[in-house]
TIRO-2110 file (N, C-alpha, C; in Angstrom, 1 decimal):
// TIRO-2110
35.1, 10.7, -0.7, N, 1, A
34.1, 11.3, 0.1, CA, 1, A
33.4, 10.2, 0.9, C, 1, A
33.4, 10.3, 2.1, N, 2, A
32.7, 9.3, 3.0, CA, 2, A
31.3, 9.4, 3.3, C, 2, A
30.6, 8.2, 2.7, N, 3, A
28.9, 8.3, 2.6, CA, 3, A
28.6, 8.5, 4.2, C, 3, A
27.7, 9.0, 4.4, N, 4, A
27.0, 9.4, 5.9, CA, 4, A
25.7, 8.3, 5.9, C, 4, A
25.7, 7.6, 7.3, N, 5, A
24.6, 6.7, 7.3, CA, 5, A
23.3, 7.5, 8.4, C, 5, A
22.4, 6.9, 8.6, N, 6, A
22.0, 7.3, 9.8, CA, 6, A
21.4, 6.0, 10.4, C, 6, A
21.8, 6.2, 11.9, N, 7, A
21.9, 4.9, 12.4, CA, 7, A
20.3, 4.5, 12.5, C, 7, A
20.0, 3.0, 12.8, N, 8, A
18.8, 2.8, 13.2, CA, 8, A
18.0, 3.0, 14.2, C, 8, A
17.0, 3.4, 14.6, N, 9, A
16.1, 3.8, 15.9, CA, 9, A
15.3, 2.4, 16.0, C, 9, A
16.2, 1.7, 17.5, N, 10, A
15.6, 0.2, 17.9, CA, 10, A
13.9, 0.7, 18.2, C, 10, A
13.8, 1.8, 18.8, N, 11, A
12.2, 1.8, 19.1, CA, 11, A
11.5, 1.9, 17.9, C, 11, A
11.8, 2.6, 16.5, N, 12, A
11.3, 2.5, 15.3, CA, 12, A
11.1, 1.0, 15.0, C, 12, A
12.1, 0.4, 15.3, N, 13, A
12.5, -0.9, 14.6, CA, 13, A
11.3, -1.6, 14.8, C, 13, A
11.4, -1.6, 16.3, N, 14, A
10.6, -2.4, 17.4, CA, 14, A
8.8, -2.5, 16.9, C, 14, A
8.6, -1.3, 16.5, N, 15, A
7.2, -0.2, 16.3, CA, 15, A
6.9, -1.0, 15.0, C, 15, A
7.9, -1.0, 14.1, N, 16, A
7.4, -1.1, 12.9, CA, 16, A
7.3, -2.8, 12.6, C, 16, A
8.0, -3.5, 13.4, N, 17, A
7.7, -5.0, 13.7, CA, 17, A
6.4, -5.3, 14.0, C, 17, A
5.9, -4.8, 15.3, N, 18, A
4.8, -5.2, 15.8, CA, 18, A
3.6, -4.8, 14.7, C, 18, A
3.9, -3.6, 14.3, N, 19, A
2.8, -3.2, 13.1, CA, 19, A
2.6, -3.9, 12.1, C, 19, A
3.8, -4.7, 11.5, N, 20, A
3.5, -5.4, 10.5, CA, 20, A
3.1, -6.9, 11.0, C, 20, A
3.9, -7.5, 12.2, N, 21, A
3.1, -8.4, 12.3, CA, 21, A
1.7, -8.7, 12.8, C, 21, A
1.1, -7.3, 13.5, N, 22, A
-0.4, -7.2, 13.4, CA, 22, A
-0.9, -7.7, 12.2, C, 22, A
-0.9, -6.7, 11.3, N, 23, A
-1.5, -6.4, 10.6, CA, 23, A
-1.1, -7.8, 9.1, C, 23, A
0.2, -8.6, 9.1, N, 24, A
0.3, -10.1, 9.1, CA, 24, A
-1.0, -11.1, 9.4, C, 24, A
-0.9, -10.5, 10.8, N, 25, A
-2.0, -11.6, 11.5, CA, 25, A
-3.2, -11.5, 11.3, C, 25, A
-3.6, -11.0, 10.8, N, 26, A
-4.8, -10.0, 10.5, CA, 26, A
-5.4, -10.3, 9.1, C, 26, A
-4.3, -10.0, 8.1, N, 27, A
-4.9, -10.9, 6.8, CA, 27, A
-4.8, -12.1, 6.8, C, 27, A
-4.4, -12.9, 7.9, N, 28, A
-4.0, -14.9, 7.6, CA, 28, A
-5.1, -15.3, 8.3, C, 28, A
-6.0, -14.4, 9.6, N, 29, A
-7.0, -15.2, 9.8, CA, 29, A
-8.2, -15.7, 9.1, C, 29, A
-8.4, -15.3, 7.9, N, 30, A
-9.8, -15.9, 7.3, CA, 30, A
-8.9, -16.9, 6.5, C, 30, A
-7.7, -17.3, 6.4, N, 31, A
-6.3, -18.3, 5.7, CA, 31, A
-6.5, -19.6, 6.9, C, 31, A
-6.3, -19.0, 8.0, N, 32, A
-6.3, -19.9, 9.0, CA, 32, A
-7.7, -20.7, 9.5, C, 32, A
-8.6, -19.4, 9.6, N, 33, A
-9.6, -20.1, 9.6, CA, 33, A
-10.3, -21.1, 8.8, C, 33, A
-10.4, -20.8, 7.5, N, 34, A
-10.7, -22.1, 6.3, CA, 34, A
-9.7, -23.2, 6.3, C, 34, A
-8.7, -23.0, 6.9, N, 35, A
-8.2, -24.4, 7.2, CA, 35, A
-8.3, -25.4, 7.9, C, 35, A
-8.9, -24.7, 8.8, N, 36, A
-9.2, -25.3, 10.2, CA, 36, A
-10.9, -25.4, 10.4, C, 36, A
-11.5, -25.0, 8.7, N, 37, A
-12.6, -25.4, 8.8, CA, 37, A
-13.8, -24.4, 9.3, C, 37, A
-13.0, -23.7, 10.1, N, 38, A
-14.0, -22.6, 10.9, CA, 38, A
-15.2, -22.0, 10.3, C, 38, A
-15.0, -21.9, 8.6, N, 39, A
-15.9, -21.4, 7.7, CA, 39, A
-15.5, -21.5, 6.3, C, 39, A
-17.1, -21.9, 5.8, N, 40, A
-16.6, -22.7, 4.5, CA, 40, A
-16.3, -21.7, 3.2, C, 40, A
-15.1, -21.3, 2.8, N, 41, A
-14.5, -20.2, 2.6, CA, 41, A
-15.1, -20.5, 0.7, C, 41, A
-14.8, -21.8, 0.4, N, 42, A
-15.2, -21.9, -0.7, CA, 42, A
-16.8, -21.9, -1.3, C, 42, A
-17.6, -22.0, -0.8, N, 43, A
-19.2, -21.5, -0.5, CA, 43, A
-19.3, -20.1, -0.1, C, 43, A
-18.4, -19.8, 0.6, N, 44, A
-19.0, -18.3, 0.7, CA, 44, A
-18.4, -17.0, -0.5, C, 44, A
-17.1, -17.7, -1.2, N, 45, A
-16.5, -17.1, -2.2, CA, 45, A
-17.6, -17.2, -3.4, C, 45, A
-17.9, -18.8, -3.5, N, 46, A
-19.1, -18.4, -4.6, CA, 46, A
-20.2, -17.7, -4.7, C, 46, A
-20.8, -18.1, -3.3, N, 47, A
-22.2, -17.0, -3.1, CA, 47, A
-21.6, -15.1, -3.3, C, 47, A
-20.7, -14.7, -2.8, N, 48, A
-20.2, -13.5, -2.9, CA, 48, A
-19.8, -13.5, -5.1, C, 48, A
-19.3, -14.0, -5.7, N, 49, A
-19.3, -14.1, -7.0, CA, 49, A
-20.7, -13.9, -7.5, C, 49, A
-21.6, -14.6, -7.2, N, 50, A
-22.8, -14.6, -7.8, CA, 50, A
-23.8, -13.5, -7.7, C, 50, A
-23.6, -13.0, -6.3, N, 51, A
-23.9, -11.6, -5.8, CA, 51, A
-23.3, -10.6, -6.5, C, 51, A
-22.0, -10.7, -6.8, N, 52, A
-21.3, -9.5, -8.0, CA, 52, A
-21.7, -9.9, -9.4, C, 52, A
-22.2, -11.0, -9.6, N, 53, A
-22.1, -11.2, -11.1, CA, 53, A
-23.7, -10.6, -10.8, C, 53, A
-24.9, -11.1, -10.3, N, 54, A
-26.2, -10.5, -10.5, CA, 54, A
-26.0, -9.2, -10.1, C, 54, A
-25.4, -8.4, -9.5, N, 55, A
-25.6, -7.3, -9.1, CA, 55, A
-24.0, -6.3, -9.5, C, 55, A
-24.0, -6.2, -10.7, N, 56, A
-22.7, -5.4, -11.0, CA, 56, A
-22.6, -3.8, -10.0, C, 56, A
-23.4, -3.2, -9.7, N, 57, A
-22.9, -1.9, -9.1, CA, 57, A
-22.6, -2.0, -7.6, C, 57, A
-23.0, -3.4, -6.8, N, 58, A
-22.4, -3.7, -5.7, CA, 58, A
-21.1, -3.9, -5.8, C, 58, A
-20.7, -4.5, -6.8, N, 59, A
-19.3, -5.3, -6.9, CA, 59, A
-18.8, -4.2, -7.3, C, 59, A
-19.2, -2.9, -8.3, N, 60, A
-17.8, -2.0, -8.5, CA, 60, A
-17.9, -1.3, -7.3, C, 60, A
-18.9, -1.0, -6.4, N, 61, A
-19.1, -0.2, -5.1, CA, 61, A
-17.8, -0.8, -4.3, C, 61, A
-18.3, -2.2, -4.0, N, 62, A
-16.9, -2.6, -3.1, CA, 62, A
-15.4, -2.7, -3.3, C, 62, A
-15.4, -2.8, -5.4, N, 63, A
-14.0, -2.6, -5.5, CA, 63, A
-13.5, -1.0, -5.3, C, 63, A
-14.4, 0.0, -5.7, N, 64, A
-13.9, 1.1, -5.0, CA, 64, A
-13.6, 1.3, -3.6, C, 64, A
-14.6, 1.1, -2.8, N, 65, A
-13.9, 1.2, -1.7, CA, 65, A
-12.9, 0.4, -1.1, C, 65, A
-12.7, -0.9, -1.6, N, 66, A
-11.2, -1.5, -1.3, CA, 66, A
-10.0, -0.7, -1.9, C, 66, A
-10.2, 0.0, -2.7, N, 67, A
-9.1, 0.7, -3.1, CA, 67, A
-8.3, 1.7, -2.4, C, 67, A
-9.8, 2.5, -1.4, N, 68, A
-9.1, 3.2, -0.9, CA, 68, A
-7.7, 3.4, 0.2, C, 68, A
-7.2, 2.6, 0.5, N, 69, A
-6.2, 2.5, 1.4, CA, 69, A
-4.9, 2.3, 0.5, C, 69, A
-5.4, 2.2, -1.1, N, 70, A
-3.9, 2.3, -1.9, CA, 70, A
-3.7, 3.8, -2.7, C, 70, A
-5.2, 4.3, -2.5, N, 71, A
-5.2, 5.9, -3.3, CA, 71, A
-4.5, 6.7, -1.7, C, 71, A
-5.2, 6.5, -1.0, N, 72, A
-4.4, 7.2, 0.4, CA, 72, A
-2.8, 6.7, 0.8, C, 72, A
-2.5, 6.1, -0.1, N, 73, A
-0.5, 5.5, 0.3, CA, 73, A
-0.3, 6.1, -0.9, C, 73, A
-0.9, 6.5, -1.8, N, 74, A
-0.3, 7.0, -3.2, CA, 74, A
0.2, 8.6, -2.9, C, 74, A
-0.9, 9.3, -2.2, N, 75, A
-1.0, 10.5, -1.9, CA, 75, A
0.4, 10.6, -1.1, C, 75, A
0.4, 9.6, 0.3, N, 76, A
1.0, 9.7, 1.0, CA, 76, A
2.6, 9.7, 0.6, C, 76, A
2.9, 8.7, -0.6, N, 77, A
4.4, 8.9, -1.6, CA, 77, A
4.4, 10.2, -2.2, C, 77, A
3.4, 10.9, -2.6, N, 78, A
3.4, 12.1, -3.3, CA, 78, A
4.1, 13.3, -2.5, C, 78, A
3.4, 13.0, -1.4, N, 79, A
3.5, 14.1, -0.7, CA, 79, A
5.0, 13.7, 0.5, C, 79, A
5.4, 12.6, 0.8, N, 80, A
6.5, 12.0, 1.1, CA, 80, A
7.6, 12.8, 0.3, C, 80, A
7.1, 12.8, -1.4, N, 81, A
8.7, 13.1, -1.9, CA, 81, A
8.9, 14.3, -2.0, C, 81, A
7.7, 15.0, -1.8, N, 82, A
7.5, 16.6, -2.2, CA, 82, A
8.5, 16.9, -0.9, C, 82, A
8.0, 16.6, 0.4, N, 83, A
9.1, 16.8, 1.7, CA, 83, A
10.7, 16.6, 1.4, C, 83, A
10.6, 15.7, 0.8, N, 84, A
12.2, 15.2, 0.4, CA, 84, A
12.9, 16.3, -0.2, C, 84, A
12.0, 16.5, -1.6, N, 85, A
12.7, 17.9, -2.6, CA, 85, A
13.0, 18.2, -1.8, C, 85, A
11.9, 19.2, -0.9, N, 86, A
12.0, 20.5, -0.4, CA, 86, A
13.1, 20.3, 0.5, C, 86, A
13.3, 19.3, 1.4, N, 87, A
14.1, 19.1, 2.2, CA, 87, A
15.9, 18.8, 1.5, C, 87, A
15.8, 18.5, 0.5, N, 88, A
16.9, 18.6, 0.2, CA, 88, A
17.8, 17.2, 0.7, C, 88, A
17.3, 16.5, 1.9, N, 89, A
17.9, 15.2, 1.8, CA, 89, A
16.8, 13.6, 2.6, C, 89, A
17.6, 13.4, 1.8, N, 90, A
16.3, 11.5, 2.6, CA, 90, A
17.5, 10.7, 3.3, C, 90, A
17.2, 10.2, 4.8, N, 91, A
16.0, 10.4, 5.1, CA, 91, A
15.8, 12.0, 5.5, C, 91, A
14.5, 12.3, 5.8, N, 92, A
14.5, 14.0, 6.4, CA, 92, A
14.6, 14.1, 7.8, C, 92, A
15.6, 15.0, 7.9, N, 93, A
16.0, 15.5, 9.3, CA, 93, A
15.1, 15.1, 10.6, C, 93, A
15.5, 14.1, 11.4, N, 94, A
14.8, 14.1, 12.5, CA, 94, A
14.0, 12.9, 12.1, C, 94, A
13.7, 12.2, 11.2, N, 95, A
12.9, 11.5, 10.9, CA, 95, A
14.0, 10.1, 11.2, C, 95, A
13.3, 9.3, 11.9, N, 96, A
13.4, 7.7, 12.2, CA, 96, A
13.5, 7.0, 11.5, C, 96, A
14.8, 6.0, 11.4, N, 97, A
14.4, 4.9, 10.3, CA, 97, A
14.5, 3.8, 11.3, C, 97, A
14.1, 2.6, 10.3, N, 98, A
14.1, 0.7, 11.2, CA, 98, A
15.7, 0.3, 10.9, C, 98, A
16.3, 0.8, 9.4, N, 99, A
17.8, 0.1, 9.1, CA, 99, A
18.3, 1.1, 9.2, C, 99, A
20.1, 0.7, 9.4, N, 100, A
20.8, 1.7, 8.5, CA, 100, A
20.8, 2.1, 7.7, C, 100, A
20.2, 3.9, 7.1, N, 101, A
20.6, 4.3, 6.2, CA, 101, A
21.1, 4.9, 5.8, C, 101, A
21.9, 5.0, 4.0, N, 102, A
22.7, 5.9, 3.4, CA, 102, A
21.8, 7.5, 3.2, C, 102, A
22.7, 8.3, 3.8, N, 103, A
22.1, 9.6, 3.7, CA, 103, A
22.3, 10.2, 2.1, C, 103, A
21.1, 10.6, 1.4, N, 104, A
21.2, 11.1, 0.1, CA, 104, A
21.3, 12.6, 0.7, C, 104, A
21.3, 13.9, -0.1, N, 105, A
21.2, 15.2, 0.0, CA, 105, A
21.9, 15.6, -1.4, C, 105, A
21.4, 16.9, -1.4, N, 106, A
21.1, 17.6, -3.2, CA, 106, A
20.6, 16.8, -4.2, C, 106, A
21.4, 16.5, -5.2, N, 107, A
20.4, 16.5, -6.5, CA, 107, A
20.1, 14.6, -5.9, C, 107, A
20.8, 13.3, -5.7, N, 108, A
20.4, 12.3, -5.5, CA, 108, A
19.2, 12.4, -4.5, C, 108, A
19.4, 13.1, -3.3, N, 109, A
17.9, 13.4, -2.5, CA, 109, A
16.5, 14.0, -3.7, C, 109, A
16.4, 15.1, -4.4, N, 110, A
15.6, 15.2, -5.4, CA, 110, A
15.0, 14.1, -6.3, C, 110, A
16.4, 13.2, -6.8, N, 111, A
15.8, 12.2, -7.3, CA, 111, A
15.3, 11.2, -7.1, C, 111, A
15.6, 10.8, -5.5, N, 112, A
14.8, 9.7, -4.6, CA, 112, A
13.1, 10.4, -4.8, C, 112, A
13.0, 11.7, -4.2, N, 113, A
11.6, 12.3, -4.5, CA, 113, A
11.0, 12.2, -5.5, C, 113, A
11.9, 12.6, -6.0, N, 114, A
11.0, 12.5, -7.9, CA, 114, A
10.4, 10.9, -8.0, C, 114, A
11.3, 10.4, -7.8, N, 115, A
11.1, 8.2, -7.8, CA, 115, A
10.0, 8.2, -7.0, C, 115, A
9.9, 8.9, -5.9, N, 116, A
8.8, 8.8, -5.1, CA, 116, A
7.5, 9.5, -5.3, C, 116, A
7.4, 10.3, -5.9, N, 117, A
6.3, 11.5, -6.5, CA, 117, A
5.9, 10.2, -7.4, C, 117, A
6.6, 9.8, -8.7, N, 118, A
6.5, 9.2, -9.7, CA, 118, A
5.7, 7.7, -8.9, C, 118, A
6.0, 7.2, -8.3, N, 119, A
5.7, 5.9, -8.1, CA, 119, A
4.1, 6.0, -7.2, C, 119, A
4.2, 7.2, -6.7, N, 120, A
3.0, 7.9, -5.6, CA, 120, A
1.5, 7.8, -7.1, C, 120, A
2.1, 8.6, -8.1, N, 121, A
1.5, 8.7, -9.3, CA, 121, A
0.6, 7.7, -10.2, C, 121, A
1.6, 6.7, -10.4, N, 122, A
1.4, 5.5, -10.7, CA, 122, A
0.7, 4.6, -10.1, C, 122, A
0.7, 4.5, -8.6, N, 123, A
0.1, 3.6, -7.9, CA, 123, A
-1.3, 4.2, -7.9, C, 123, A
-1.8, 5.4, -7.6, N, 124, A
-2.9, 6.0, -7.5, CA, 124, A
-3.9, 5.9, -8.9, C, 124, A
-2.9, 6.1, -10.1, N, 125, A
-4.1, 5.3, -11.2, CA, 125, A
-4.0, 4.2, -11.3, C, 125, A
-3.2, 3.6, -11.2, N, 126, A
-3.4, 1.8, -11.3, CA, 126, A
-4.5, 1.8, -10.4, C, 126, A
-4.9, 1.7, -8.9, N, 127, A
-5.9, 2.2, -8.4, CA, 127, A
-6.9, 2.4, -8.7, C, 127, A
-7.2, 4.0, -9.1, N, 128, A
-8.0, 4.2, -9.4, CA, 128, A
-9.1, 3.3, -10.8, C, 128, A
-8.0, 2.7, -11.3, N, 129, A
-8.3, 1.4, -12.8, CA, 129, A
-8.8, 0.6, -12.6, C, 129, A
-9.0, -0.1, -11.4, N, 130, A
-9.3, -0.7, -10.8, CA, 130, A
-10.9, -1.4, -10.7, C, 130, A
-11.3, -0.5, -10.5, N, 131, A
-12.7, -0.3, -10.6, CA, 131, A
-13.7, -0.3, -11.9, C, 131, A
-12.5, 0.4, -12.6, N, 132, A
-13.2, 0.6, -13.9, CA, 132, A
-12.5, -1.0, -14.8, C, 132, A
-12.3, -1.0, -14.1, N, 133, A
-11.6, -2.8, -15.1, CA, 133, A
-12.6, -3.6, -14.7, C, 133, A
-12.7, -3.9, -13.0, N, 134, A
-13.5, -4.7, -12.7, CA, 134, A
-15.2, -4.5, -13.1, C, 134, A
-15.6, -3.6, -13.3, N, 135, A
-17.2, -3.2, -14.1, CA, 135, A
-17.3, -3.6, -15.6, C, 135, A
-16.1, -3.6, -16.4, N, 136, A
-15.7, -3.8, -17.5, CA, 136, A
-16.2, -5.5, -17.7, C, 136, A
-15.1, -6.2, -16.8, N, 137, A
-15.3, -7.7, -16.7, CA, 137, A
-16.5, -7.9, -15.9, C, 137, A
-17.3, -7.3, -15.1, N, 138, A
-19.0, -7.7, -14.7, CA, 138, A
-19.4, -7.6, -15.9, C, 138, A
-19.4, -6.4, -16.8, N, 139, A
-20.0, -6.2, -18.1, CA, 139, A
-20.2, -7.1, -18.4, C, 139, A
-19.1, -7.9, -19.1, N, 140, A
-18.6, -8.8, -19.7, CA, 140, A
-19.4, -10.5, -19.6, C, 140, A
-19.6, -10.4, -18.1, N, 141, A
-20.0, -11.7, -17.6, CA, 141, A
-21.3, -11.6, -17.4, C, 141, A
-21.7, -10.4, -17.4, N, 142, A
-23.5, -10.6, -17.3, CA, 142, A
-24.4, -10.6, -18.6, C, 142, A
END
């Protein structure tokens, strides 16, 4: 039986380059900047510690809300694989990839979803722990 690919979409390709290397460039500038001195990263890391350690409900405030952009990708695998079941094959019909991919359909498409439901699951309470870990260790240190 001859596996079915589906070919790559150069404008996907293209799309999803520039996206990551934004968003690359984007976490290296406070990297770049302390190297270059711009600002004194190790003074400002301490004053922000000390500010979490005297003030524990600021610090779990901000680890919650840093979290949220990994509970909203958790959802987004959940609900990713649920499409998949239903659809019956990955990738789903019409949908764009950046590589060549091997087309799954019936029960291996299900079980990419399930992998993906499951991992959607996982990542969202790790997550969600997150917070309650870090209040744990303020606890701890105050």
């Amino acid at each position: 039986m001859a596996k079915k690919i589906q070919k790559a979409d150069p404008a996907a390709r293209r799309k999803a380059l520039i996206f990551v290397g934004i968003a690359g460039g984007l976490c290296a500038l406070p990297l770049v900047a302390a190297l270059f001195g711009a600002l004194d990263l190790r003074a400002r890391l301490d004053a922000a510690a000390a500010q979490f350690v005297a003030s524990p409900p600021a610090g779990v405030a901000a680890m919650s809300v840093a979290v949220v952009p990994l509970v909203l990708f958790a959802l987004y695998l959940v609900v990713f694989g649920a499409r998949v079941i239903r659809a019956g094959r990955f990738p789903l019909p019409g949908q764009r990839v950046v590589r060549d991919t091997r087309i799954r359909e019936g029960r291996a498409a299900t079980v990419h979803g399930r992998v993906l439901q499951v991992l959607g699951i996982l990542l969202g309470l790790a997550a969600l722990s997150l917070p309650v870990i870090f209040a744990r260790m303020l606890a701890l240190l105050t």
